[in-house]
C-alpha positions in Angstrom: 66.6 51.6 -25.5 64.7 50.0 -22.8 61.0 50.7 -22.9 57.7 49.4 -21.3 55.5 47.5 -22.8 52.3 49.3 -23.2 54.0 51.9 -24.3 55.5 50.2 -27.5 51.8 48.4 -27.9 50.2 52.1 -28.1 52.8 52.7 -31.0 51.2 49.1 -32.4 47.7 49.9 -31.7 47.3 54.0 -31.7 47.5 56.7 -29.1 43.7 56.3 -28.7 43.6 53.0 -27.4 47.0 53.6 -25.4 45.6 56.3 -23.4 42.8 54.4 -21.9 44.4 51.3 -21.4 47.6 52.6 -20.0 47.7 56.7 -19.3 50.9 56.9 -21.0 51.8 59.9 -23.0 52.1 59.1 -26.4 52.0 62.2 -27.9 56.0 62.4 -26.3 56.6 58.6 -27.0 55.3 57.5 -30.3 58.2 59.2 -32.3 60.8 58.0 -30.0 60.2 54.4 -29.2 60.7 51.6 -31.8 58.0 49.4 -33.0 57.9 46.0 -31.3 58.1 42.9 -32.7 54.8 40.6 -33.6 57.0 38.0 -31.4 57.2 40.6 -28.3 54.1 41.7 -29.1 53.1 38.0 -28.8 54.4 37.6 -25.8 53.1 40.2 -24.0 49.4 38.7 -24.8 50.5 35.5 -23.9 51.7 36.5 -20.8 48.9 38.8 -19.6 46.2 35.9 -20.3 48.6 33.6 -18.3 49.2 35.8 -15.2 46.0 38.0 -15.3 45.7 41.4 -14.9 46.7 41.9 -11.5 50.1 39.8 -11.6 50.8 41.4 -14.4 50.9 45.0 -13.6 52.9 43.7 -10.1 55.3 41.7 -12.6 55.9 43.0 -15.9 54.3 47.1 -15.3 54.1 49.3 -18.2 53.8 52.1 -17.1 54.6 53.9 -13.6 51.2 54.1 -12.0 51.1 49.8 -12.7 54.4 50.0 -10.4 52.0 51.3 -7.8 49.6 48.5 -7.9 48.0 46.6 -5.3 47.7 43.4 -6.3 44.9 40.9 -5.1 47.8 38.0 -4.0 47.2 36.2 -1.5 43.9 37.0 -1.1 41.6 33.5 -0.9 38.8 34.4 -3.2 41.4 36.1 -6.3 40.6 34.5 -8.8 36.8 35.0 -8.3 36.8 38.5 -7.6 39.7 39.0 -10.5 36.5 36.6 -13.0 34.0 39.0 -11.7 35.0 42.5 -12.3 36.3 40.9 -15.8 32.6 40.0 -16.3 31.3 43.6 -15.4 30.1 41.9 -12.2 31.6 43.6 -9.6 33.1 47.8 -9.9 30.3 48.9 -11.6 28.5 52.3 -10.7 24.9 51.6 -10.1 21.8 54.0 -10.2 19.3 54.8 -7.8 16.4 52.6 -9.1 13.3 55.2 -7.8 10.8 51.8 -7.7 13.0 49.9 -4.4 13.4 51.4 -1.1 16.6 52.3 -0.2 18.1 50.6 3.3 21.2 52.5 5.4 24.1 50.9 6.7 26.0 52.8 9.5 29.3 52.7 10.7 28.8 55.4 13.8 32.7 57.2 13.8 33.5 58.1 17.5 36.6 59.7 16.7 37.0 59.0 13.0 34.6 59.6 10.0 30.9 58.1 10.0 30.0 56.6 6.8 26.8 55.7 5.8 26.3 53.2 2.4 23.0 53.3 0.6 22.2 49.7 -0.2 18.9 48.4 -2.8 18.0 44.7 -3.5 15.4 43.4 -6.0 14.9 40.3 -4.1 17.9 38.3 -5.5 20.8 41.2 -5.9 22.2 43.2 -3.7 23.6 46.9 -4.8 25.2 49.7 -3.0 24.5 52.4 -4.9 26.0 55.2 -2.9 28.6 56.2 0.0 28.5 59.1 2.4 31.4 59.8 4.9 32.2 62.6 6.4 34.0 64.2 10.4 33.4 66.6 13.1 29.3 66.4 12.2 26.3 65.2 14.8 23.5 62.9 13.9 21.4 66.2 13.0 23.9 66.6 9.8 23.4 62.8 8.9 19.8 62.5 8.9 19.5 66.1 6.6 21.9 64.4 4.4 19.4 61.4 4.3 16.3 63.5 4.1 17.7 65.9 0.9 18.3 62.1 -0.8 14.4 62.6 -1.2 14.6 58.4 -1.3 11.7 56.0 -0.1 13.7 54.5 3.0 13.2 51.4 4.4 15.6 50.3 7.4 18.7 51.8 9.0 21.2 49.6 10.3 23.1 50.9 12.5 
């Protein structure tokens, strides 16, 4: 019987830790799929820290969403990006910090959406810590959406 991988390291590891790394079902797999193999299981970690995430999934998936992918390849700065959202750097959610003014960023749609990003810095870092987007509305719409924010702005960029 041919199975993916995660799904046989969720057998391994528990349906707990299977679920969040994977979204596989295990309540329907874990009776039906044999154990693998400390060597295959070996393998597997060997080649995920070779390959990295993002190869991985594209070469090896383990489940059907992973088929689905996009993969960073070919991209110049890989690597980096793939180092920084390991490190928690980067894809991170960030709060609304009350003490820093908030700045605007505008991409005007003409006959698409208009988006606005809502961008803070404490002097060294730089953090967008919200998106708006949104069709068929004037500039009357946009700035209410701005002024219910009940932020301290500073400058629009539009």
């Amino acid at each position: 019987m041919k199975m993916m991988y995660s799904q046989a390291l969720c057998i391994a590891s528990g349906p707990a830790d299977c679920n969040i790394r994977s979204g596989c079902d295990t309540a329907n797999i874990i009776y039906t799929l044999p154990t693998l193999a400390d060597r295959q299981r070996a393998w597997y970690a060997k080649m995920y820290e070779e390959q990295g995430p993002d190869d991985m999934k594209s070469e090896y998936p383990s489940c059907i969403e992973e088929c689905f992918h996009n993969s960073l390849q070919g991209s110049y700065f890989k690597r980096e990006l793939s180092k920084a959202r390991e490190d928690k750097r980067i894809g991170l959610l960030l709060p609304y910090d009350p003490s820093r003014p908030v700045n605007t960023f505008w991409d005007i749609g003409m006959d698409d959406e208009n988006c606005i990003w809502f961008h803070q810095t404490d002097g060294v870092r730089h953090r967008l810590i919200d998106f708006h987007r949104n069709s068929g509305e004037g500039l009357p719409h946009h700035m209410q959406v701005i002024k219910e924010r009940q932020e301290q702005h500073k400058q629009h960029h539009i």
